[in-house]
N, C-alpha and C positions, 0 to 999 in steps of 0.2 A: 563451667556450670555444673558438669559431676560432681566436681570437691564439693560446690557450694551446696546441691544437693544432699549431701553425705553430709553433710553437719547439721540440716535444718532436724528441727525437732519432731517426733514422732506425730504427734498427734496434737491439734490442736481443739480440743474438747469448748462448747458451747451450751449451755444453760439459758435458753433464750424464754423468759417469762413476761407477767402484762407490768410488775410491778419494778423488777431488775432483771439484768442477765451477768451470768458469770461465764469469766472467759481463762482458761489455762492453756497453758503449755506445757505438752510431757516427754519424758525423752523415750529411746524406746523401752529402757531400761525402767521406766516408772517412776523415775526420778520428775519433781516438780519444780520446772524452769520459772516459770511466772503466773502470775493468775492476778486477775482483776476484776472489779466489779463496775458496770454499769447500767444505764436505765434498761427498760424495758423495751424489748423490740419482736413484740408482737404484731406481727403481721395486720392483725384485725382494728391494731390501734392504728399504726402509721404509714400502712400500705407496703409492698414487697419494697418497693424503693427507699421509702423512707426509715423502715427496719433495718437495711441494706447500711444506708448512712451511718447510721448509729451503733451498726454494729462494727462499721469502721473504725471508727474511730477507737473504739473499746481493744480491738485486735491490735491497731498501731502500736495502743500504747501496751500494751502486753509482748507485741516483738521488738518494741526499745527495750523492755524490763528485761523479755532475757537474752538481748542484744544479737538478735538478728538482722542477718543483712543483706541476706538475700531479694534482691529485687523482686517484688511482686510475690514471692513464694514465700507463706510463711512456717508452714510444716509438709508434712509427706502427706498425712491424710488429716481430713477434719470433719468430727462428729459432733453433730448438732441435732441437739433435743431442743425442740421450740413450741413454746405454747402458739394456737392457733394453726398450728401443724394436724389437723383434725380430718381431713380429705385424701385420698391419693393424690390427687390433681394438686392440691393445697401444696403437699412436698415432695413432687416432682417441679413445681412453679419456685420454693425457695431452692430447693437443689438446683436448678439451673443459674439461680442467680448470685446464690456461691460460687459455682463454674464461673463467672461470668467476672467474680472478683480475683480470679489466679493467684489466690490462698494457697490455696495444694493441688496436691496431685491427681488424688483421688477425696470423694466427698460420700458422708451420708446424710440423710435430714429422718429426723422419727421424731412422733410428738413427744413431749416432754414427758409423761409418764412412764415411758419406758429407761429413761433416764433416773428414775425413782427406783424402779426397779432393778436395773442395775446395783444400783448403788446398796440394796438391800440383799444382794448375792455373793455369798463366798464359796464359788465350786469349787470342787478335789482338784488338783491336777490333772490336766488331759480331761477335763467333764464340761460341758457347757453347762454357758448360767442357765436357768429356765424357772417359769414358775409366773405368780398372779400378784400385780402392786394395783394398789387400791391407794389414791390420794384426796385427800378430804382435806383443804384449806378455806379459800374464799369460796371454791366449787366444788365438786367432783367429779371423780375419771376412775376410768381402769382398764388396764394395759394385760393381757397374757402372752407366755412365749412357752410354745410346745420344747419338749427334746429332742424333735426333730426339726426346729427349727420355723414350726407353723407361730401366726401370730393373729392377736383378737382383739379388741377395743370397742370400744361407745362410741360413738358421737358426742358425746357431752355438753351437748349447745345450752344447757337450763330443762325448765320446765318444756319445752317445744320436743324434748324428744327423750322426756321419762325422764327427768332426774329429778333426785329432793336428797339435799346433804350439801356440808359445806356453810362456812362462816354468813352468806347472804341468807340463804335460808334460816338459818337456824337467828338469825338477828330477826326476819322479819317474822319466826314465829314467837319468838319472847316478847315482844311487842303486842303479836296480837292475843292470846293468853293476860297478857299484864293490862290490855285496854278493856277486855270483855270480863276480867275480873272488876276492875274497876268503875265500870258504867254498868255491870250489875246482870251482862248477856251469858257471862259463866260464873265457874265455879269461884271462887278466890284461892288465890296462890301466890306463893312469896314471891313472883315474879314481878307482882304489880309492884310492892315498896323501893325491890331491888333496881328496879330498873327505873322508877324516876330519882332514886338516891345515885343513881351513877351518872346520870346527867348534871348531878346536883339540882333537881328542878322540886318543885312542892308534887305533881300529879303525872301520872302516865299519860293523861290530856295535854300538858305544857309541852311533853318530849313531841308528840304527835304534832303538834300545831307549829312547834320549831321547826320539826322536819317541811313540814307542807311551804313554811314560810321562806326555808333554805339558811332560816337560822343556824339550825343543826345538821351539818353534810349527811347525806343520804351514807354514805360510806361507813360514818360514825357507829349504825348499829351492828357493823361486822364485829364491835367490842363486847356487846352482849351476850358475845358467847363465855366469855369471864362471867357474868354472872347468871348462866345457866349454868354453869361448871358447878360452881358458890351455892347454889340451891340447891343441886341435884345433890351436893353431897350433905349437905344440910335437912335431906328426906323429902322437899318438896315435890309431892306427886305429878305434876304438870311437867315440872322441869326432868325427874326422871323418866318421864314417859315419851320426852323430843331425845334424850340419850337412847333410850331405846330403840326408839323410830328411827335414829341415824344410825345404831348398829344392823338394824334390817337390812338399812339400805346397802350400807357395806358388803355384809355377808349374801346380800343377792347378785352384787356387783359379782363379788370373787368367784360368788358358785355357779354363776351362769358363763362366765371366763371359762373357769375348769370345765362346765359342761362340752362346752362350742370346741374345746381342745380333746376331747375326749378323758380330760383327765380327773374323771369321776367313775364309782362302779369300783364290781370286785374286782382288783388284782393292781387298782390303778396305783403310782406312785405316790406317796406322800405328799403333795404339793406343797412347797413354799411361797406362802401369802405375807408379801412387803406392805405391810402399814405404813403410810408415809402422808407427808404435809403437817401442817402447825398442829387441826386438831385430833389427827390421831400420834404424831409425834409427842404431844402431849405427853401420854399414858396417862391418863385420868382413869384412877380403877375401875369405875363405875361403866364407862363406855368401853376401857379394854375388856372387861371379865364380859359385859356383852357380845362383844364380838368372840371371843374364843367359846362362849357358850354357845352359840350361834352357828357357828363354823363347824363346832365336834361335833353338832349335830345332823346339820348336815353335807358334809364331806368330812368324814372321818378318816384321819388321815395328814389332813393337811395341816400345816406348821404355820399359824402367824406369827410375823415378827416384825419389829416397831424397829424403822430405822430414822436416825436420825442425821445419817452422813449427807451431806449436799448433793443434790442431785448433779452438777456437774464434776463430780466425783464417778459419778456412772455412767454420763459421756463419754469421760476420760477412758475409764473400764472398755464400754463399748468401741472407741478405737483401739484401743491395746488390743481385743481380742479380735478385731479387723485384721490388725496386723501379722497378728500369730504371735505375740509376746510370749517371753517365758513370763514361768508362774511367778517369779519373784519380784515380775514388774507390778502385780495387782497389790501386793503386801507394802512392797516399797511407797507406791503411790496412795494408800491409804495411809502409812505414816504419816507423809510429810501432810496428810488433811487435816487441819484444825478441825478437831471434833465437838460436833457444838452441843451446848445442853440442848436437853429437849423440851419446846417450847418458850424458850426464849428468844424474843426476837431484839434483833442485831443494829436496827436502826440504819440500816445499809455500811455496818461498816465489819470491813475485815482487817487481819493484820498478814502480811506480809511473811509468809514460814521463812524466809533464809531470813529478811534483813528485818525484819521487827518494824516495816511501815505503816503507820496507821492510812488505808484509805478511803474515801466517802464517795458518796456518791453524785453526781453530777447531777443536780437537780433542776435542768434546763428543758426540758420537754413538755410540751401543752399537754394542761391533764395527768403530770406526775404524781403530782404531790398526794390526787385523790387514788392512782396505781399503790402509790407507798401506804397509804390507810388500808386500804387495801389489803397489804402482805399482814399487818402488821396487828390489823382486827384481831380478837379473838384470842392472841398466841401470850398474851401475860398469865399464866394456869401454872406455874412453876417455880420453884427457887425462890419462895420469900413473893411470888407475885400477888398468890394471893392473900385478900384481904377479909378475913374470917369474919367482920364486922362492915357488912356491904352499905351501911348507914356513913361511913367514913369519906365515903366518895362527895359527901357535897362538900366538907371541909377542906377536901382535897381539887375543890373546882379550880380554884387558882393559878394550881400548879400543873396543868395540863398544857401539853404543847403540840400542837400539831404537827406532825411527821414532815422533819423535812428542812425543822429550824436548825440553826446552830446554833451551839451555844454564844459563840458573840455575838447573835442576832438577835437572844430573845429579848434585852434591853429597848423596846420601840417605842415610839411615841405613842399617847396612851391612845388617839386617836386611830391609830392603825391597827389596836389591838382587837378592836369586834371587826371583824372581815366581813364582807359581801362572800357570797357562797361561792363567785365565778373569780375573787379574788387569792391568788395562790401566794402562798408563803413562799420566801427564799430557800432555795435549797443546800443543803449542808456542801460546806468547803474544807474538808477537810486537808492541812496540808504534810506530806511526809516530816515526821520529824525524827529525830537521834532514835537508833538502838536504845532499847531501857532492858537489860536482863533479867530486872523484876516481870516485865511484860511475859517476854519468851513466845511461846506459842497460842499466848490467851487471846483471844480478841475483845477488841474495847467497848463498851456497852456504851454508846452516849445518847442524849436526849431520850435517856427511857421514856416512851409516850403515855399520856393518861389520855384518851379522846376528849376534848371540850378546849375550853378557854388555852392559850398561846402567850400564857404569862411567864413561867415558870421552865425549869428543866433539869432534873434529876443525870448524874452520871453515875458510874460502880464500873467495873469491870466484871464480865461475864464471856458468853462463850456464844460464837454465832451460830444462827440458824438461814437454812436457808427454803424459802416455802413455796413450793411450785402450785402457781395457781391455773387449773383449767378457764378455759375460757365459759364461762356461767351469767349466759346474756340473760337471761328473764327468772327475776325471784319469782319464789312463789307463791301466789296471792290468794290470801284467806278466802 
């Protein structure tokens, strides 16, 4: 059992989110054994047990990939950043029940934003990482970690405990803007044409009445935030004044972090502020130059930066520096990371660094498909995504696919094609195929999503992303 020991992998890093989770293995050396993607094993969705399963099965198949054989032990330590990790109690209850899977030897559990943050840290040698990640996807959160090792957080439950930011939010305020312009309660704003053109619908009344009906999934306006992006940079005042409003919220997030850490005031260190998730990974000028105007003014000093590496990248990080890794394991293990554009979302699929596998994601879980809308709201703002003529989107109804098809699926009988709300698309199959050297290290972009109709489906090759979402129970209601 010592030999076998002695050869299990260092660290077996964990990305546990509501929409996927990514799972690697690393040596101690920083070297990257295997990494896999599967569903979401948030606690809050499928209970500590049923998280537990599912995350089994994601790990197995990550110690076949890099042929592990150890009975029961799959690395030395394993560091798990997981959404719905929001409590003490919350992860000291999945730590235990990682013990409980004789994984490893040793185990840690932190909510998933300090895994964002990680992964936005490159200390000196001999320096710990430290410093304030702010993540802004479907929700918001924010994570601090003193130099002496103190640590700060939210709660982040929604609206119940101070939050506004985040793809839900900002979807249901371009709605309500675009209805009150429209029935004549506000001002008028290009939000109202934009936003029934992107349904493909005649009125911001149709999109409203679809929703209520379950015509159109509730999840669907997390896509809205593409064209609040579309406006804001187009001068419309409504829409740059919800940019604004979410860069307050940001820079309140970080500066009250800094505050609770002491790391505000004269003498205090420079802080580095991790921007991270779909929409500040973005970089849309208009919201970043807010938040750094925002921040210099008040906490002068401190350093935003926009990271775009995968949060289980920072896992990974996090057990290495558990370990006492040398410095060359952080560098090593950030090579071997397919670095993804920012803002593009991935469709759940990644490739394989050593052998060039394309793999997908197992789309078998009650209530995925609306997880995968989810990740995937909002995060088209980049690379050719946008569409400088937001009139375009009803021409483009057709060819919308719901997150989750594959491409040999979108062929259906025309009868299956309008779904009932509670009826879920097949989820994507993707099966390993040949090395391609043209591929290399790119990841493959497939079913790029338009939200609406599940006719159509768009491929390209592009670069993944990967989007940690907080857990964000209650939008917020006009």
């Amino acid at each position: 059992m010592p030999d076998a020991r002695a050869s299990l992998p260092a660290v077996l890093a964990i990305d546990g989110g509501n929409s996927k989770t990514d799972v690697a293995l690393v040596a101690a050396d920083g070297s990257l054994l295997a990494s896999v993607r599967g569903p979401g094993t948030n606690q809050e969705h499928h209970g500590v047990d049923g998280a537990m399963q599912i995350l089994g099965e994601i790990v197995a198949e990550a110690a076949a990939k890099a042929g592990v054989t150890s009975e029961g032990l799959v690395a030395r330590h394993i560091s798990s950043c997981l959404a719905g990790a929001d409590l003490p109690e919350e992860e000291e209850q999945l730590a235990a029940a990682l013990r409980r899977r004789g994984w490893s030897l040793t185990s840690a559990v932190a909510n998933d934003t300090f895994a964002v943050l990680r992964a936005g840290l490159t200390p000196s040698p001999g320096q710990p990482a430290w410093g304030v990640a702010v993540t802004c996807g479907a929700g918001i959160n924010c994570a601090g970690l003193a130099p002496d090792g103190r640590t700060t957080r939210f709660l982040a439950l929604g609206r119940l405990t101070g939050d506004w930011g985040g793809g839900w939010y900002l979807g249901q305020e371009v709605m309500w803007w675009a209805m009150r312009a429209e029935d004549g309660r506000g001002p008028d704003t290009a939000l109202r044409p934009a936003t029934a053109a992107y349904f493909g619908l005649p009125t911001v009344r149709d999109v409203a009445i679809g929703i209520h009906l379950g015509r159109i999934a509730r999840a669907e306006l997390l896509g809205l935030t593409t064209v609040l992006f579309e406006t804001a940079s187009a001068g419309d005042a409504a829409a740059r004044d919800l940019l604004e409003r979410l860069a307050e919220e940001v820079t309140a997030m970080a500066v009250t972090t800094m505050r609770r850490l002491g790391l505000t005031g004269p003498g205090a260190l420079g802080t580095p502020v991790v921007l991270g998730g779909g929409l500040l990974a973005a970089r849309h000028p208009l919201l970043t130059a807010a938040i750094e105007r925002r921040l210099a003014a008040a906490a002068p000093g401190a350093t935003p930066r926009v990271t775009d590496t995968p949060p289980v990248t920072g896992a990974a990080l996090l057990g290495l520096d558990y370990l006492g890794a040398a410095p060359d394991a952080e560098r090593r293990l950030r090579a071997a990371t397919v670095t993804p554009l920012p803002g593009e979302a991935a469709c759940q699929v990644i490739v394989d660094q050593t052998a060039g596998l394309h793999r997908g994601v197992r789309g078998d879980r009650p209530g995925e498909d609306e997880a995968m809308l989810a990740q995937l709201g909002g995060h088209r703002l980049r690379g050719g995504g946008l569409r400088r003529d937001v009139g375009k989107r009803a021409r483009c109804r057709a060819r919308r696919v719901r997150v989750g098809v594959a491409p040999d699926q979108v062929a259906e009988p025309g009868r299956q094609l309008e779904r009932g709300p509670r009826i879920r698309d097949h989820g994507a199959d993707l099966r390993p195929v040949p090395h391609d050297a043209r591929v290399g290290q790119q990841a493959l972009l497939v079913g790029r999503p338009e939200r609406g109709d599940r006719r159509d489906v768009e491929a390209r090759e592009g670069r993944a992303e990967v989007f940690p979402f907080p857990q964000d129970r209650q939008p917020r209601q006009p």
